[in-house]
C-alpha positions as CSV (number, residue, x, y, z in Angstrom):
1,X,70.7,69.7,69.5
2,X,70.6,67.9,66.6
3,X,71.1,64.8,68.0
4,X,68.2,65.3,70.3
5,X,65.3,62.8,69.2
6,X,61.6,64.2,68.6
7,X,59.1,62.3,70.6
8,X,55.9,62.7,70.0
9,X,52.7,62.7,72.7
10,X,49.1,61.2,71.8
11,X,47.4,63.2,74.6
12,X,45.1,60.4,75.0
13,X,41.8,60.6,77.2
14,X,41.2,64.4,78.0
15,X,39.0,63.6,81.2
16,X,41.4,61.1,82.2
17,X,44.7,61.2,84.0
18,X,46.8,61.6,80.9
19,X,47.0,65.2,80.8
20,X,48.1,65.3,84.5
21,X,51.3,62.8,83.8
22,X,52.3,64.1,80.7
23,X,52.4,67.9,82.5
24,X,54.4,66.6,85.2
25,X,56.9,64.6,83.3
26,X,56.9,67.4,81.0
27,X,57.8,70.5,83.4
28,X,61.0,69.1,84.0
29,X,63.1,71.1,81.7
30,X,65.7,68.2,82.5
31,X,63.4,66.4,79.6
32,X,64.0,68.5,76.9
33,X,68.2,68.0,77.5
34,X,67.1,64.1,75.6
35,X,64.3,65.2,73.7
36,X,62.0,67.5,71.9
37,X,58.4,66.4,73.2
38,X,56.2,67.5,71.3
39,X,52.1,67.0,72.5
40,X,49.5,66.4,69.7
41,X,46.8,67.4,71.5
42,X,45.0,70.6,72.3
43,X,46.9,74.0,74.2
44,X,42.9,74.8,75.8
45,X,43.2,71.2,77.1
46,X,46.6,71.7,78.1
47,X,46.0,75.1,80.2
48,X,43.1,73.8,81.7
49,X,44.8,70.8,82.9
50,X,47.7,73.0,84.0
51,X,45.5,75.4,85.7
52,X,43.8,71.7,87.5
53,X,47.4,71.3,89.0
54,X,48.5,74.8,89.4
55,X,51.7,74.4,87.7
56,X,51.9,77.8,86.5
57,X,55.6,77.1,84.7
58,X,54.3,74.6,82.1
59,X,53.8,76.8,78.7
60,X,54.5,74.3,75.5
61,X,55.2,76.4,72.6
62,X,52.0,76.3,69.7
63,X,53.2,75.2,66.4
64,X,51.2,73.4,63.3
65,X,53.6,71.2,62.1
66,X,56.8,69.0,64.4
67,X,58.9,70.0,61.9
68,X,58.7,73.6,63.9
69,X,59.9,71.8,67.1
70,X,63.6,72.6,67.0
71,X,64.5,74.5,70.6
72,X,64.9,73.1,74.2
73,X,60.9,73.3,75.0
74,X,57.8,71.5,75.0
75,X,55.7,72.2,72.2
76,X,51.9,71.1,71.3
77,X,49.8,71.2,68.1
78,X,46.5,71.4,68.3
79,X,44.2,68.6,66.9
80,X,40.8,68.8,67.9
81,X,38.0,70.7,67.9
82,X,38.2,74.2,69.5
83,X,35.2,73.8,71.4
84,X,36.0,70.4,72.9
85,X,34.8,70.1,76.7
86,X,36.5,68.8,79.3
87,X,34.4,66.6,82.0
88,X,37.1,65.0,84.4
89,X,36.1,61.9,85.1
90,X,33.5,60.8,83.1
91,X,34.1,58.5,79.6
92,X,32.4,60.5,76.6
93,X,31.9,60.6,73.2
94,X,33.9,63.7,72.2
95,X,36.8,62.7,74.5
96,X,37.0,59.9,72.4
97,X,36.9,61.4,68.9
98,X,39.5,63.7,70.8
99,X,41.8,60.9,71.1
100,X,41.4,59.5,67.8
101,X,41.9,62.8,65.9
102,X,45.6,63.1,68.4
103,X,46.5,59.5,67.7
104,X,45.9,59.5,64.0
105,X,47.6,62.9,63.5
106,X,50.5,61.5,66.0
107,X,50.7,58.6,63.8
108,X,50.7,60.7,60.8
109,X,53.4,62.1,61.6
110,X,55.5,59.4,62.7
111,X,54.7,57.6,58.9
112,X,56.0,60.5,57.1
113,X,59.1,60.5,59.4
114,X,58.3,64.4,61.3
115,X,59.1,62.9,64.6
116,X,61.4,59.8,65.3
117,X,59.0,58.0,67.8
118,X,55.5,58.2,69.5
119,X,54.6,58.1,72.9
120,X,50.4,57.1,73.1
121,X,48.4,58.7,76.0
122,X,46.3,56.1,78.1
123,X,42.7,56.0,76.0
124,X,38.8,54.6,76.8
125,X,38.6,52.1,74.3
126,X,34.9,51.6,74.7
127,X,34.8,55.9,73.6
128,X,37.0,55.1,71.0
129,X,34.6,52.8,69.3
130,X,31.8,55.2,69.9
131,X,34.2,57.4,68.1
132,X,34.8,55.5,64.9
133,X,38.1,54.0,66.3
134,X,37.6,50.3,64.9
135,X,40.3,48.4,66.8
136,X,40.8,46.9,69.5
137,X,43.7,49.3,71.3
138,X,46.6,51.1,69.8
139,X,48.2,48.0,69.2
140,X,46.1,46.7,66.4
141,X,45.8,50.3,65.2
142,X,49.5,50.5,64.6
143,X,49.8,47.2,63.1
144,X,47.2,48.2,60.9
145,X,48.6,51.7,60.2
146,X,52.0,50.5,59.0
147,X,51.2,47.4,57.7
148,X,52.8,45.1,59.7
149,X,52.9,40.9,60.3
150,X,52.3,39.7,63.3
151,X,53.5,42.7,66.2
152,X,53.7,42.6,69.9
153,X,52.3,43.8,73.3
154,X,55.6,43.7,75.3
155,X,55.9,45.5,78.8
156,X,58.6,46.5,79.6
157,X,60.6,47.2,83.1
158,X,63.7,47.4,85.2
159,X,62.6,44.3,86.2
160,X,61.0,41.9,84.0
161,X,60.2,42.0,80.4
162,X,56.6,40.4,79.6
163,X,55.7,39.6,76.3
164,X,52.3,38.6,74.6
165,X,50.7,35.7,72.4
166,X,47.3,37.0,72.4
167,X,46.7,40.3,73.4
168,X,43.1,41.6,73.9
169,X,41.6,38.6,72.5
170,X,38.3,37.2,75.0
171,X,39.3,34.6,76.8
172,X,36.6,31.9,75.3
173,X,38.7,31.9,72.1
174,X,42.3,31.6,73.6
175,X,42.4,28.4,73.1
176,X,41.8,28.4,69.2
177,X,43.6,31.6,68.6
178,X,46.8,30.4,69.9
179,X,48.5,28.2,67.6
180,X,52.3,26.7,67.2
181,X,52.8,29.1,64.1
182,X,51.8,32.3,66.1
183,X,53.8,31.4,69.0
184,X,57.2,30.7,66.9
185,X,56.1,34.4,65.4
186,X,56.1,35.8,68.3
187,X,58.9,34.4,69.9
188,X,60.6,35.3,66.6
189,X,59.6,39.2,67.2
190,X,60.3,39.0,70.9
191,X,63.9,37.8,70.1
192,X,64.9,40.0,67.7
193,X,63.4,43.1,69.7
194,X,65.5,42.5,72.6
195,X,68.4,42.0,70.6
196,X,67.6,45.0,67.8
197,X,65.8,47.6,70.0
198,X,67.4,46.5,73.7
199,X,70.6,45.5,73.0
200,X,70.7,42.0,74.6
201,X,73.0,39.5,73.3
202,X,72.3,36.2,73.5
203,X,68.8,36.8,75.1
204,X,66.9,33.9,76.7
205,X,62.9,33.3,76.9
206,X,61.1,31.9,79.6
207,X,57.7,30.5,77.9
208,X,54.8,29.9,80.0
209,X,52.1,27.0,79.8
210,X,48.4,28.2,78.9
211,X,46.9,25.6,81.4
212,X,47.0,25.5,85.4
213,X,50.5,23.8,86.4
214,X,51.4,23.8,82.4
215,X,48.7,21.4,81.5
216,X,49.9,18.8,84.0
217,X,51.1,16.2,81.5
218,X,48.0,16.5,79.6
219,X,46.2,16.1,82.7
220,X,44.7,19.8,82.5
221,X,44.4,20.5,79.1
222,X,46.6,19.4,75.6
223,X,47.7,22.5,74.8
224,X,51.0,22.4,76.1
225,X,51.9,19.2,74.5
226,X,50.3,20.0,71.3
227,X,50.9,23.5,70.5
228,X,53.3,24.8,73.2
229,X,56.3,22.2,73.6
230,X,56.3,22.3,69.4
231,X,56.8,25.6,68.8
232,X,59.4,25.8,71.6
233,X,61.3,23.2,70.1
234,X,60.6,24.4,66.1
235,X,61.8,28.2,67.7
236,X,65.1,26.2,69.2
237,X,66.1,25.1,65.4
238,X,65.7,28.7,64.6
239,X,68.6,29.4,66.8
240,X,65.9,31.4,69.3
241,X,66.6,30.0,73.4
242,X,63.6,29.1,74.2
243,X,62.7,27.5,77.5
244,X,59.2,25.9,79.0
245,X,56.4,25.8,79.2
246,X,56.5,26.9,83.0
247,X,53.7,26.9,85.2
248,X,52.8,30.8,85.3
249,X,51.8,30.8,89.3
250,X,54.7,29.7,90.3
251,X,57.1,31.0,87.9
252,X,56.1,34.7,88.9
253,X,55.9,34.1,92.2
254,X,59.3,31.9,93.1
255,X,61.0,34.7,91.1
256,X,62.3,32.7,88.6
257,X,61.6,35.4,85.5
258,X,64.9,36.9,86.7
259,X,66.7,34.1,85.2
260,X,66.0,35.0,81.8
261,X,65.5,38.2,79.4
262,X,62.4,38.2,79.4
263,X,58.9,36.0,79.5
264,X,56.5,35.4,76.7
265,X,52.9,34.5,78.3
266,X,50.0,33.3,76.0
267,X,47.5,35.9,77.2
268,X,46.6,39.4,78.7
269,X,46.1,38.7,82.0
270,X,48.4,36.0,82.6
271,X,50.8,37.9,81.6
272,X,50.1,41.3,82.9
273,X,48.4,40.5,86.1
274,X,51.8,39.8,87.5
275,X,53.9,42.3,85.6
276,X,51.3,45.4,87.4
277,X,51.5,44.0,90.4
278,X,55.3,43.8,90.6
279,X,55.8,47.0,88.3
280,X,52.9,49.3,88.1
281,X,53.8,52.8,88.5
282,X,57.0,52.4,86.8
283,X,56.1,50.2,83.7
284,X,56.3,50.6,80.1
285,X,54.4,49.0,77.3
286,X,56.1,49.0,74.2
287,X,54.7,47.5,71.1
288,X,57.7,45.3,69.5
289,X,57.4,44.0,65.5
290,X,56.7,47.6,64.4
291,X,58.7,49.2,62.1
292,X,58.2,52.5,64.1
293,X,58.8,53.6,67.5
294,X,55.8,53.3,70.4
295,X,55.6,53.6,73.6
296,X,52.9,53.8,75.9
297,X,52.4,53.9,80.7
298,X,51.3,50.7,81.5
299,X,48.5,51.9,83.4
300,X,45.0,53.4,81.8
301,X,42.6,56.3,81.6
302,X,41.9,56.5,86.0
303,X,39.2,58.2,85.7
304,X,38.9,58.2,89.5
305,X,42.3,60.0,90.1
306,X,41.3,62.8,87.4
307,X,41.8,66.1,88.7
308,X,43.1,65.2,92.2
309,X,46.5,65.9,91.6
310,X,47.3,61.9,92.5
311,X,48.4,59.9,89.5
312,X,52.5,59.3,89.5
313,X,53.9,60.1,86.4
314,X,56.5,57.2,87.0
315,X,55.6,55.2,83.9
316,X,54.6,58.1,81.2
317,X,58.3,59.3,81.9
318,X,59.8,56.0,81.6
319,X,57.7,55.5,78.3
320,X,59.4,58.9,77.6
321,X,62.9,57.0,78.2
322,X,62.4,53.9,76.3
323,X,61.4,55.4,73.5
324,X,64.3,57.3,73.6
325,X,66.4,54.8,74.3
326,X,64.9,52.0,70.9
327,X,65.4,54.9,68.9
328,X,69.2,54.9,69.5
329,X,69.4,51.2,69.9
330,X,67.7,51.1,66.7
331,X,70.4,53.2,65.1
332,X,73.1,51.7,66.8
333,X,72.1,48.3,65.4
334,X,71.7,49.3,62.1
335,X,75.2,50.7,61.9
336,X,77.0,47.8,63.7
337,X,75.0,45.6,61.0
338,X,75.5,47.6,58.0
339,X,78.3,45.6,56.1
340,X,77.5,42.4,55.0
341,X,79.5,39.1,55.9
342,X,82.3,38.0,53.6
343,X,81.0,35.1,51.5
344,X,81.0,31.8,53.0
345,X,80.1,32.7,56.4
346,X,77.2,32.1,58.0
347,X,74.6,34.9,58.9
348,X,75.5,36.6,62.0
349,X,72.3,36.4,64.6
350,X,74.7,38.2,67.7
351,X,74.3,34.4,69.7
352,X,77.4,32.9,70.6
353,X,76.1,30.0,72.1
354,X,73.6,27.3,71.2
355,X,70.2,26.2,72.8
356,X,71.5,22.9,73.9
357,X,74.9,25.6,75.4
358,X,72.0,27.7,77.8
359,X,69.8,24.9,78.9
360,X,73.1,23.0,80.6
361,X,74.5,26.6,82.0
362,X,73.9,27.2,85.8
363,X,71.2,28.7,86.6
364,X,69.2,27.9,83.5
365,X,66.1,26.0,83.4
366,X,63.6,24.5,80.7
């Protein structure tokens, strides 16, 4: 039991679908074997979700503090107003300031170390705002909250691993906002989190262009030559494998992300319109650069499935899973890296084999 990690649950969007996935990932007792879930949330919110479903087995356990979660259940502490109204369906003002109050006792938690990692429910961000919530999603909020560099919305799946330059950043300043230094930082982050928190030796990064067909020699756009092609080659003599910049339409759909680790596009939808399509019920997002643990289903609030007994909870339990999983990768990389290197040797990385070693390997392209 003790080695059983404590995850905790943001129960997001009460009029949403969050409540529904969380229930049905949560009744299967097979959960609590890995972890000790425990919901920051609400148990009226809870029962009358339950009661939505008619799952009559699901009963977390109340407590006030995680550091009461210690058995093989479910438990929830309640953080929000008594009196808060459920309106499936519809985005409002107190389901907001509902979400913020779980998130930022969640959060509080996780800071003063009473759980080991925290799983976000899907939120509105525009009843957020409305709520005081002065970010743009949880992943600036976390950033924020632990005081972070640069951090990084990477999704996460059995089948591809998508990261991001610019998350939710409008589109008219994409150009501006992405520079050479930010995209060496984040490839920095992305390479370290697959080897730290995934366990990937070696790993390799596809890069994609910003432009259509990668800027077509600077016939599209400059961006590529000027900002993306440098910091590819600057993250190369940092010992990171690199590779790009690849057209994004074809790279996603000739298949050729499986060659690598994983794939770091320069914005939100270039990146995740692909990675939903292939992945959606089953994807994570995970935000990588934190010092802490978060995990999050890739999809959102739905308000149209609310109460219908129709959203898959596919990717809350696989959020449930990776974060369990980073958590003991975590450890495991910490203890494998504990002693230091005898003087005179150079700083292990866990790379074997150069850049210039990958890009000439079969099956490798750049």
């Amino acid at each position: 039991m003790a080695d059983r990690i404590k995850i905790g649950i943001s129960h997001g969007d009460v009029n949403g679908i969050s409540y529904e996935v969380i229930i049905k990932t949560l009744v299967d007792n097979r959960m609590n074997e890995i972890c000790i879930p425990v919901i920051f949330g609400s148990p009226k919110v809870v029962a009358y979700h339950r009661k939505a479903l008619n799952i009559e087995s699901f009963a977390p356990t109340s407590i006030l503090s995680p550091d009461e979660a210690k058995g093989k259940r479910v438990y929830v502490i309640n953080c929000v107003d008594e009196q808060i109204r459920v309106e499936l369906g519809k985005s409002t003002t107190s389901a907001g300031i509902s979400s913020f109050a779980a998130l930022k006792a969640a959060t509080d938690a996780l800071a003063e170390g009473k759980i080991d990692a925290l799983v976000t429910g899907p939120v509105s961000k525009q009843n957020m705002q409305l709520a005081g919530f002065n970010h743009n999603g949880h992943t600036e909020y976390l950033k924020d909250r632990f005081g972070s560099g640069e951090v990084m919305m990477l999704m996460v799946s059995d089948l591809l691993k998508v990261g991001l330059v610019a998350g939710h950043v409008p589109v008219s300043q994409l150009s501006a906002f992405i520079t050479t230094d930010l995209i060496v930082e984040k490839l920095k982050i992305l390479s370290r989190s697959l080897l730290m928190d995934f366990g990937i030796r070696n790993p390799t990064i596809a890069v994609l262009g910003l432009n259509p067909h990668a800027g077509e020699e600077g016939l599209l756009g400059k961006e590529e030559q000027e900002v993306i092609i440098p910091a590819i080659e600057q993250a190369k003599k940092q010992n990171i494998s690199a590779f790009g910049p690849f057209p994004a339409d074809g790279f996603f759909g000739a298949g050729r992300f499986s060659r690598y680790d994983a794939v770091l596009a320069m914005y939100h939808d270039q990146g995740l319109g692909p990675f939903k399509a292939l992945t959606m019920d089953t994807g994570v997002n995970f935000t990588a650069g934190l010092p802490v643990v978060r995990t999050s289903p890739a999809h959102g609030t739905a308000y149209e499935l609310a109460g219908k007994d129709e959203a898959s909870p596919s990717s809350f339990r696989n959020a449930m899973y990776l974060a369990v999983d980073v958590v003991r990768n975590r450890k495991l990389y910490k203890e494998i890296t504990r002693d230091p290197l005898p003087a005179g040797k150079p700083e292990a990385d866990g790379r074997d084999e150069s850049p210039e070693d990958l890009e000439e390997a079969p099956g490798r392209e750049d």
